[in-house]
C-alpha positions in Angstrom: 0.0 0.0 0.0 1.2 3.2 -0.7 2.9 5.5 2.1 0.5 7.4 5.2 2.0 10.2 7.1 0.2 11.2 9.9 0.9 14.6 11.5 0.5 14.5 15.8 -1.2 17.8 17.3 0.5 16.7 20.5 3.3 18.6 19.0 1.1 21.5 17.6 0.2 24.5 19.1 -2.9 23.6 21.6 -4.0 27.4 21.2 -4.2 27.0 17.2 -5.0 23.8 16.4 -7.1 24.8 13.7 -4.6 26.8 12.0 -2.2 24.2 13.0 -4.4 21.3 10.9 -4.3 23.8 8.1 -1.0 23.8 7.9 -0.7 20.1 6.7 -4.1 20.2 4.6 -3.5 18.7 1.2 -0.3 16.6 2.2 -1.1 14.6 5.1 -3.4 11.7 5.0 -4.3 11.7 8.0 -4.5 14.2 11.2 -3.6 12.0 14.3 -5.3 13.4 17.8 -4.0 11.6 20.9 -6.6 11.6 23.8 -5.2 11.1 26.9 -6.9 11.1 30.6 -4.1 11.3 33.1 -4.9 7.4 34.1 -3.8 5.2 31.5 -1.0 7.4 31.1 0.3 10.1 32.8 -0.5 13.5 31.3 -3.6 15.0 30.0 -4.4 16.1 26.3 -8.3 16.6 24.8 -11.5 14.9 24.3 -14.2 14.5 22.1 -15.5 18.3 22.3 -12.2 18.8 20.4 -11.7 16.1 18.4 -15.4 17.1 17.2 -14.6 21.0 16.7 -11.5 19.6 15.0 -13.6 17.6 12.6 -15.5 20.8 11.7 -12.6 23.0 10.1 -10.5 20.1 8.5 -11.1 18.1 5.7 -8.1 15.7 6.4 -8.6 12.4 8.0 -8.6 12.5 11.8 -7.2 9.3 13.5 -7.7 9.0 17.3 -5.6 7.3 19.4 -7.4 6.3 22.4 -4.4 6.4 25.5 -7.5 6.4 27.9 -8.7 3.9 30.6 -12.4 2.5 30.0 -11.9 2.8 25.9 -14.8 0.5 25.5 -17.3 3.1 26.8 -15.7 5.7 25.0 -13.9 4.7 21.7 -17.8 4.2 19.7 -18.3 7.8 20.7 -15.3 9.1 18.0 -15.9 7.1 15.5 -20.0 8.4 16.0 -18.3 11.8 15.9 -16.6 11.6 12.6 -13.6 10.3 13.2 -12.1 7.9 10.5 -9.8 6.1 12.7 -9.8 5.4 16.3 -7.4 3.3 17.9 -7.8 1.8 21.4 -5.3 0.4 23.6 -4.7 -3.3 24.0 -3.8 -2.8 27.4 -6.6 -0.9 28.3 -9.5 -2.8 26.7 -11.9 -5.5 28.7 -14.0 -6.0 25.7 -11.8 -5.5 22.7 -13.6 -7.5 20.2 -17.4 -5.8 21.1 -15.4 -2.5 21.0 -13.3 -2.7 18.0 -16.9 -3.6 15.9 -18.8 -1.1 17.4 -16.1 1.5 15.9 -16.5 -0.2 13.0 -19.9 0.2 12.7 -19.8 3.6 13.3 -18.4 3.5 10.5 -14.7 4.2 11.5 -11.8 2.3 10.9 -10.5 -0.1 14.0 -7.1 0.1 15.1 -5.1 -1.6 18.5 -2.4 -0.4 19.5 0.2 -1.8 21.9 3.0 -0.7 24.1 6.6 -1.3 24.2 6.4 -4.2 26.8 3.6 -5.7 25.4 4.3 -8.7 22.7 2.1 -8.8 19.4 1.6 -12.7 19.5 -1.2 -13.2 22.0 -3.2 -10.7 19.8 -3.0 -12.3 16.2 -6.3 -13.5 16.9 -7.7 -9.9 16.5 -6.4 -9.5 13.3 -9.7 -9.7 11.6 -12.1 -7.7 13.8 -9.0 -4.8 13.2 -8.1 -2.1 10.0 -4.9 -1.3 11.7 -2.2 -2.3 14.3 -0.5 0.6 16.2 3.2 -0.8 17.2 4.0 2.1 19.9 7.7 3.1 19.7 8.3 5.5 22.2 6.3 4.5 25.6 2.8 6.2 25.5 2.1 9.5 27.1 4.5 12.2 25.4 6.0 13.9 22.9 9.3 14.2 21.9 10.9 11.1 23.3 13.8 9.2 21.2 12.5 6.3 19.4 13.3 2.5 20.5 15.3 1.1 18.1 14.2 -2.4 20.0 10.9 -1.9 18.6 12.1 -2.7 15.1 11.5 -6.7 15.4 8.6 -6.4 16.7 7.2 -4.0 13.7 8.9 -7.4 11.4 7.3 -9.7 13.6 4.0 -7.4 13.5 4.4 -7.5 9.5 5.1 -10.9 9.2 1.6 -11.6 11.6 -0.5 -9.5 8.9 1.0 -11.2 5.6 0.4 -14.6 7.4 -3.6 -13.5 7.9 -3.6 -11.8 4.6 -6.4 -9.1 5.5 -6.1 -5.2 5.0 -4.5 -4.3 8.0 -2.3 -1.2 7.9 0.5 -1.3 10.4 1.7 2.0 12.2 4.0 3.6 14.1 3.8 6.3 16.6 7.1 7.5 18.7 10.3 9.0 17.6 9.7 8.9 14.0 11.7 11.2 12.2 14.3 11.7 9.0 16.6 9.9 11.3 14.1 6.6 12.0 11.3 6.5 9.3 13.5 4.2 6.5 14.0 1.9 9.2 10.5 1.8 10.0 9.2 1.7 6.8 12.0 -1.2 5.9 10.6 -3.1 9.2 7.4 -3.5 7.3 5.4 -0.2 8.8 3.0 1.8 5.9 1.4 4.6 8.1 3.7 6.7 10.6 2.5 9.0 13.4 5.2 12.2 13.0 4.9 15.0 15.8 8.1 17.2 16.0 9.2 16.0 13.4 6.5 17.8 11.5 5.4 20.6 13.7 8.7 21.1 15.3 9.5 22.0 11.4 9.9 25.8 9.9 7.3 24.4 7.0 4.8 21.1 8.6 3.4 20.4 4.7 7.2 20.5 3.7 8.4 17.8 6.6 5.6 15.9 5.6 6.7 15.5 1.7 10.1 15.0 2.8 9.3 12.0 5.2 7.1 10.7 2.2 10.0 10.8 -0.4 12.4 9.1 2.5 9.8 5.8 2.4 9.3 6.4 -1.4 13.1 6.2 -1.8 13.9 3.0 0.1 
């Protein structure tokens, strides 16, 4: 499949975060919110008032990644919102398969995501109730942090799980990805990568998201 950059607000500018979407309209494919509630991890982002006023002054994509506790009650409640991706935690979910096809038939795409510690085997069984498996590369919760090089077999092993089932499932990334990381990544068998400061931290966002394209279109 061809190559998804997805922009972070984390790392954009809370105070203009619709002028901060703007700024990446037309190149990114997605707009990647992370909601967080202080529990499952420890800081505190935005919510689904925001992810919904977001929704009404961008025409990209917005993919939600859930880093809450109790993502069954809420995840259905993005993807009734608008959202075309929402991502819940493996960690975090006590009724992953009810959840991850009520997002779907809200008529989002379903994504799990899973930390650094946790191993991707005991959840090959999920492949089909899911759109897309979130490899976390960075431990969840901020912004900025170096990416885990460990992280790289697991992304081949992840790979390896979806060409063995054989279903559209996209595979991403989210920590640390950069100019410096995203060929290995992308070589690892990832196709959709979460970028924050990479992007935002950048003079020109729309510009550091072509060049990171061109970087996975190259190798």
């Amino acid at each position: 499949m061809a190559v998804q950059i997805s922009p972070s607000i984390l790392s954009a500018d809370f105070a203009r975060l619709a002028d901060e979407a703007a700024r990446v309209e037309g190149v990114a494919d997605w707009l990647h919110v992370d909601v967080m509630d202080y529990h499952f991890v420890p800081n505190l982002t935005l919510g689904l008032p925001v992810v919904e006023a977001l929704l009404k002054t961008t025409s990209t994509p917005i993919d939600c990644h859930l880093m809450i506790d109790d993502p069954d009650r809420w995840a259905p409640g993005y993807a009734e919102a608008g959202a075309a991706s929402v991502t819940i935690h493996a960690e975090a979910a006590k009724a992953a398969v009810r959840t991850l096809r009520a997002i779907r038939a809200a008529g989002a795409r379903s994504g799990l995501a899973i930390n650094p510690a946790t191993p991707v085997d005991p959840y090959e069984d999920l492949l089909p109730e899911i759109d897309m498996l979130l490899v976390m590369t960075v431990e969840p919760g901020f912004g900025g942090q170096s990416f885990l090089d460990i992280m790289l077999p697991k992304i081949v092993k992840a790979r390896g799980l979806i060409d063995k089932f054989g279903g559209e499932v996209w595979l991403q990334v989210d920590g640390g990805v950069s100019a410096e990381t995203i060929e290995r990544c992308a070589d690892a068998g990832a196709d959709v990568f979460v970028a924050g400061n990479a992007v935002y931290g950048a003079q020109d966002p729309a510009q550091a998201v072509r060049d990171l394209r061109a970087l996975v279109d190259k190798g």
